[in-house]
C-alpha positions, -999 to +999 in steps of 0.1 A: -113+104+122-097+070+115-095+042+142-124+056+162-146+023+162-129+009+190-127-029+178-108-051+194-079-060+169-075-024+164-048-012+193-022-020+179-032-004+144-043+024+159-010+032+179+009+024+145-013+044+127-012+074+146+025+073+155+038+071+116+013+099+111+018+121+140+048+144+118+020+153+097+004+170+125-034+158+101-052+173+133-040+206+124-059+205+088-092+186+093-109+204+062-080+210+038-057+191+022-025+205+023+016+191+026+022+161+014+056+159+021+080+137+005+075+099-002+113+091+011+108+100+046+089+064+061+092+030+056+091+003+089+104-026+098+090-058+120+097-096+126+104-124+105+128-140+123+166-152+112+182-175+138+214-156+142+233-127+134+260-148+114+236-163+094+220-128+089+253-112+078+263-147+055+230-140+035+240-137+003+232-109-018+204-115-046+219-115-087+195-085-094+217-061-071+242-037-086+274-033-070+262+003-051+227-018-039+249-051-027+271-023-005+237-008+007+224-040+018+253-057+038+256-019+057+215-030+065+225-064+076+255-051+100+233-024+112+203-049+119+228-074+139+239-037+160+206-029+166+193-060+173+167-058+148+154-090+132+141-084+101+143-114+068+164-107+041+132-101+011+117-072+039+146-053+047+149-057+006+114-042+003+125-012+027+161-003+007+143-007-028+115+018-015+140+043-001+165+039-033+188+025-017+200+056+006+216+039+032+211+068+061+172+071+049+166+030+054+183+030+086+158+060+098+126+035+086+144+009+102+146+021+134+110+045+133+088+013+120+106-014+147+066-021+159+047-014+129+016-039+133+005-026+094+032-044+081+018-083+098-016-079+089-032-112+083-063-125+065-083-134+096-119-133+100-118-086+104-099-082+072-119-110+056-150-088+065-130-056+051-129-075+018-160-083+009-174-048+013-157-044-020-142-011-014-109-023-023-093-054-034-067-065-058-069-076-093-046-103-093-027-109-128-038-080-140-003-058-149+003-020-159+020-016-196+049+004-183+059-004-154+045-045-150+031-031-118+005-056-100-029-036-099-048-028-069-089-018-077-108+008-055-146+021-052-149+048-030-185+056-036-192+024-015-176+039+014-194+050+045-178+075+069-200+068+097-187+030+096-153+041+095-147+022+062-118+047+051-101+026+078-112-007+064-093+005+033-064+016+047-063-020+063-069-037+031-046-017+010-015-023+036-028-063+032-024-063-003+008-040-006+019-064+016+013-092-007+021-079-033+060-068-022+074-101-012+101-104-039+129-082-050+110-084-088+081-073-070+091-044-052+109-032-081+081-033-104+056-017-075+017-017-075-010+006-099-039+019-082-072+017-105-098+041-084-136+039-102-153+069-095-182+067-116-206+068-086-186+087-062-205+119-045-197+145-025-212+129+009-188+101+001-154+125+003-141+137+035-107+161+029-088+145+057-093+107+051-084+115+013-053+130+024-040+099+050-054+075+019-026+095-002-004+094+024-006+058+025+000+053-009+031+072-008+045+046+017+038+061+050+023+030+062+037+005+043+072+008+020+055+003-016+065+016-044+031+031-062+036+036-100+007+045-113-027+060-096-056+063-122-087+078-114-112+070-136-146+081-147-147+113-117-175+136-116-170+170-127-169+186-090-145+164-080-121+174-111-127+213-106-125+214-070-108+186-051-083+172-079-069+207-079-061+207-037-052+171-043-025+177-069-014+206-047-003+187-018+016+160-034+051+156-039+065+162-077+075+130-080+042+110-070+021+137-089+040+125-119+021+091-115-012+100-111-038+108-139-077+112-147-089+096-172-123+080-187-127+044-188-117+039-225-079+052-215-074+022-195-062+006-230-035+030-223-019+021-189-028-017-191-017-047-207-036-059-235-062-082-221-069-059-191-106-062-190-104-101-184-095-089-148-117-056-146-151-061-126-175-060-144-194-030-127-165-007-147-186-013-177-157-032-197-147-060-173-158-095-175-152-104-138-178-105-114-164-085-082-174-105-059-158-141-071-124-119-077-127-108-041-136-148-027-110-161-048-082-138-033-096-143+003-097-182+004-063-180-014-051-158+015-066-174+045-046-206+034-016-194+031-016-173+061-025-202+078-001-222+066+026-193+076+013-194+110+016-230+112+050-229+100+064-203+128+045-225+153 
């Protein structure tokens, strides 16, 4: 089970986690997966401070919006001022692109998420650790071909269940989601999940934690829009067995978006010069994992630091 290592930072996670999972009742199918439910029920929403609630309701509405998104939003911002919910204008953004704009459906994340401590993770010294085990990090500047989606790269044959690392993941994917959602260009275009399952084994797959992982990349967590999940290289067991169950509890619409293929197909779902940002243990990259995964931490830690700085 997830959360169960008891470190400090992790209270507030854990209460998050197992509060925007709870109406998946996951204790009820420990060896199955099953229900995925749909990907327009969550989405949360936290603190980033405005000053007041006439600036908040004078925030202008971005040039991207069409005329039924503009009336969406300044419904959010009235409801935010009522509700006393203090929220910046490029988050509560991120939660009405997720939800399509369905005014009723945002104001339900709204008000479910108000202490969601997934959505202020910060690169400190535990996620900076959660990095470098190289089970997950992003490949920044790396795009998809149809969508222009930011990728996100995963190897889940590194992962240990007795060291909880399904819930390092889930930390570091909610990071970068994070990161990579703080425009209005950026939500809409959303984020590509590259998976390299060359290595992965049975001993490394537990039904459960696979299930929450999907969950999380259909916004339970964190509102993200996912675009594209590619699981490349899988072994054979993993195709006849568990991709079946897999597909079976996901919603239509996410299914859509998620595909096996072999390494040599990435030519298809990529830009052109993809495997300048591929690692290079994917057999065509040309990046060494580990100066992709410093560079993106030291970036991080600055800003963040900087950001913290600033609201001091």
């Amino acid at each position: 089970m997830l959360f169960h290592a008891n470190r400090a930072h992790d209270c507030p996670l854990k209460n998050s986690f197992n509060r925007l999972m709870k109406k998946y009742r996951l204790s009820e199918v420990p060896k199955r997966l099953s229900g995925g439910g749909s990907s327009d029920d969550f989405s949360e929403s936290t603190d980033e401070t405005l000053s007041s609630s006439e600036e908040y309701l004078r925030t202008g509405s971005s040039e991207m919006l069409n005329p039924c998104e503009t009336t969406c939003m300044n419904e959010l911002r009235k409801y935010c001022v009522e509700q006393r919910i203090e929220m910046s204008e490029p988050r509560l953004f991120r939660f009405a692109n997720f939800h399509r704009f369905h005014l009723d459906k945002v104001k339900d994340a709204l008000d479910e998420n108000r202490d969601n401590a997934f959505m202020d993770l910060q690169m400190r010294s535990d996620m900076k650790g959660q990095f470098v085990t190289k089970l997950l990090f992003p490949l920044s500047g790396l795009r998809t071909k149809k969508n222009n989606s930011q990728v996100i790269y995963s190897n889940p044959s590194r992962c240990n269940k007795e060291k909880d690392d399904m819930t390092k993941v889930l930390e570091s994917l909610c990071y970068v989601m994070n990161d990579f959602s703080q425009t209005e260009q950026q939500c809409r275009d959303g984020i590509a999940l590259v998976s390299n399952l060359e290595d992965f084994k049975m001993e490394h797959f537990d039904p459960q934690e696979w299930h929450q992982f999907l969950l999380a990349l259909q916004g339970t967590l964190v509102p993200t829009k996912v675009t594209t999940v590619l699981l490349v290289n899988p072994p054979s067991w993993f195709k006849q067995d568990v991709y079946k169950k897999m597909r079976s509890s996901m919603p239509a619409h996410f299914r859509r978006n998620v595909h096996i293929i072999t390494s040599d197909k990435l030519e298809d779902y990529l830009m052109e010069d993809y495997r300048a940002y591929l690692p290079t243990e994917m057999g065509q990259g040309y990046r060494l994992a580990d100066e992709i995964i410093e560079d993106y931490v030291d970036l991080k830690a600055f800003e963040d630091k900087q950001k913290r700085h600033l609201i001091v």
